[in-house]
C-alpha positions, 0 to 999 in steps of 0.5 A: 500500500502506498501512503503518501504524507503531505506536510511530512516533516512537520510535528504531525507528519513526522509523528505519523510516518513515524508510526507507519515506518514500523509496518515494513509492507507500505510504501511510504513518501512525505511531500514538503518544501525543504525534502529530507531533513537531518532528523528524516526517518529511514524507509520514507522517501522524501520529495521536495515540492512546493504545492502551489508552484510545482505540479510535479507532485501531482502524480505522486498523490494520484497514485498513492492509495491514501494521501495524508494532509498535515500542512499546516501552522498552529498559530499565525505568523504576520512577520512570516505572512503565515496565515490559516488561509495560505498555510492550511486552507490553501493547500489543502484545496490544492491536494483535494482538487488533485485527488479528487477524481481518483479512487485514494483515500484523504485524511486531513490531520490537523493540530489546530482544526479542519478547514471549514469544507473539508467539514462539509456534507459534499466533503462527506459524501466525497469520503473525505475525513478530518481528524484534528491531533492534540498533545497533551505534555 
């Protein structure tokens, strides 16, 4: 199975690879701007893309047989002009839109909240499923 995490080397990308790099059987790849990190975990393949200027990405999720979207900030940031709507909002219209003739999964972890309509009930008949992650420290 082919499992393919958007946002991969962020706190909840990573976390989840992690997890998912212990089932040897899967075939796991994490999409971000920057690629592999030094503390990348082996047994993913990572790929450095920037969604909203690169369509090299494209194949890759129409291909995978779940795509995970952990894009996203915690907290704005006007000095970066990181905002919801441009950090989390944005991209994940892009993957949706991407994917969305294609018979894969998508889940939409979120350590803030999901996007107003990866909420809706057009989202739901999409089976499109959002989860939102808490740490508790």
């Amino acid at each position: 199975m082919k499992i393919t995490v958007v946002g991969g080397t962020g706190l909840v990308g990573q976390g989840i690879l992690s997890e998912l790099s212990k089932d040897k059987s899967l075939d796991l790849h994490s999409i971000s701007r920057n690629g592999k990190r030094p503390n990348s975990i082996t047994g993913i393949t990572y790929h450095s893309f920037d969604l909203a200027h690169d369509t090299n990405w494209h194949y890759l999720l129409q291909t995978s047989d779940w795509v995970i979207d952990c894009v996203g900030i915690l907290f704005p940031n006007k000095s970066k002009n990181q905002t919801y709507e441009n950090s989390s909002i944005q991209p994940a219209k892009l993957i949706i839109d991407n994917i969305a003739d294609s018979d894969n999964k998508f889940l939409f972890i979120s350590a803030n909240s999901a996007p107003f309509f990866v909420n809706s009930p057009q989202s739901k008949d999409m089976g499109l499923v959002s989860v939102q992650a808490f740490w508790l420290y």
